[in-house]
C-alpha positions as CSV (number, residue, x, y, z in Angstrom):
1,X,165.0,110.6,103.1
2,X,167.3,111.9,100.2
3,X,165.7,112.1,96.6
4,X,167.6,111.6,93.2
5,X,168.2,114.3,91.3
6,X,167.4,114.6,88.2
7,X,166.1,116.8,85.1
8,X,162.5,116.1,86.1
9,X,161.3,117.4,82.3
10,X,162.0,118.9,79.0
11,X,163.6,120.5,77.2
12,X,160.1,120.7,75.3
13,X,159.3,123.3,72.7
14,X,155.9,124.9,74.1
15,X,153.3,125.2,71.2
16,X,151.1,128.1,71.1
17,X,147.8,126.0,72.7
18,X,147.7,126.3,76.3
19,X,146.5,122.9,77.1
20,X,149.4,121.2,75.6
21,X,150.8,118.5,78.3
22,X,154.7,119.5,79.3
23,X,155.1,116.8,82.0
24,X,153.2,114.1,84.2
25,X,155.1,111.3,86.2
26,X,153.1,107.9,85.1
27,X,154.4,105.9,87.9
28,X,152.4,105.9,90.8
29,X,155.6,104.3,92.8
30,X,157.4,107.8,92.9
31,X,156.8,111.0,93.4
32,X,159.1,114.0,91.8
33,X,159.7,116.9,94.2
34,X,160.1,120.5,91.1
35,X,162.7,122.3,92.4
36,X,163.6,125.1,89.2
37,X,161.9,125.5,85.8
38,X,164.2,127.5,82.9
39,X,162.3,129.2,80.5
40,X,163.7,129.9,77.1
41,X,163.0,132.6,74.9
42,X,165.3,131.7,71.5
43,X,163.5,134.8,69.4
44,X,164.1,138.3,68.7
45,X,161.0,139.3,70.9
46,X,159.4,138.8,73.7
47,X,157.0,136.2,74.2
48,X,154.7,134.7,76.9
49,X,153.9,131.6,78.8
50,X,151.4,130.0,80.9
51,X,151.7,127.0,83.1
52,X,149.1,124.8,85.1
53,X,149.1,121.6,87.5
54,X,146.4,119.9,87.0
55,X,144.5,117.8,84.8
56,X,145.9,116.4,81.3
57,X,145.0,118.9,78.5
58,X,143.2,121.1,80.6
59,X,143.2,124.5,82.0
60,X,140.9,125.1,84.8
61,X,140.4,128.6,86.4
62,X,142.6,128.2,90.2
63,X,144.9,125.9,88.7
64,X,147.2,128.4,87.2
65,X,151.1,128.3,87.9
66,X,151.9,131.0,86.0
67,X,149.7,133.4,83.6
68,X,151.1,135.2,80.7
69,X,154.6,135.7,82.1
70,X,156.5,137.5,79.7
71,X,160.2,135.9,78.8
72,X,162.6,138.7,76.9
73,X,164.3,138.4,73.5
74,X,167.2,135.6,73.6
75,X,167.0,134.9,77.4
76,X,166.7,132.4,79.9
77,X,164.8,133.0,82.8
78,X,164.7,130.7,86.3
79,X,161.9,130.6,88.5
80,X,162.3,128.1,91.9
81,X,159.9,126.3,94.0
82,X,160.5,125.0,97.5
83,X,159.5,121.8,96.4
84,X,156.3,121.1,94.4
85,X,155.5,117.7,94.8
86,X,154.1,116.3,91.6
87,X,152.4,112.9,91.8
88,X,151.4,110.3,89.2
89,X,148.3,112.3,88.7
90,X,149.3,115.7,88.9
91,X,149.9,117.2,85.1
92,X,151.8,120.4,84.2
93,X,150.0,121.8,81.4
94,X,150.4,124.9,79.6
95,X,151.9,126.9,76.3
96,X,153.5,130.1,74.6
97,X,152.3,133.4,72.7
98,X,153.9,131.8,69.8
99,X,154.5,128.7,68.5
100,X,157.6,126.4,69.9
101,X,159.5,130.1,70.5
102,X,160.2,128.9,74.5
103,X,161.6,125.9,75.5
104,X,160.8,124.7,79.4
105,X,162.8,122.7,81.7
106,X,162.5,121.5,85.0
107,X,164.8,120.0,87.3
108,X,164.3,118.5,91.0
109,X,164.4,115.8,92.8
110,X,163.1,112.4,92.4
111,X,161.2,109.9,95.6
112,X,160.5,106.4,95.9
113,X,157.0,106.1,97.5
C-alpha cells in the first residue's frame, strides 16, 4: 500500500521549554509514516535540541528521540528514519537551548487506516 507524501510537520520555531508539543496526528483514521526531520539553526551560534515521542507536553525518561544534539551556526542539518510510524496518540515533544533559534520540519508519508 502506497502512502501520500507530504510535509508531515512544521516549520515550527522550537521554544526553549522542552515539553513544547511540535506535532501529533488528531485523526485516529490515519497514520503518518516520519521519514526526515530538517533542523534549522538561523543564529550565529550553535544551539541545541531535544526531541521525544510520547505523551503531550511531557518528557519521560526512555522516550527521548534525540538529547541535546548540537545544530551549527546558520545550518540545516537532516536526520532520517526508516519509517517511524506516528499514530493519533503518539506526540513529538521537545525544544531548543534558546528560544525559537531552530526551526524543525518533518516530511514522510501519510496512511489511511
Amino acid at each position: 500500500m502506497a502512502g501520500t507524501l507530504k510535509r508531515i510537520f512544521g516549520p515550527v520555531a522550537l521554544t526553549n521549554t522542552l515539553t513544547t508539543n511540535v506535532y501529533n496526528n488528531s485523526s485516529a483514521l490515519i497514520y503518518d509514516s516520519l521519514k526526515q526531520i530538517l533542523v534549522t539553526n538561523k543564529t550565529a551560534g550553535a544551539v541545541t535540541f531535544t526531541l521525544y515521542l510520547g505523551a503531550t507536553g511531557a518528557n519521560a525518561a526512555g522516550t527521548e528521540l534525540f538529547t541535546a544534539v548540537s545544530i551549527p551556526a546558520n545550518t540545516t542539518q537532516p536526520y532520517y528514519f526508516s519509517g517511524l510510524k506516528l499514530t493519533s496518540t503518539d506526540f513529538l515533544v521537545g525544544g531548543a537551548s534558546a528560544n525559537t533559534s531552530l526551526t524543525i520540519t518533518g516530511m514522510g508519508e501519510q496512511f489511511v487506516v
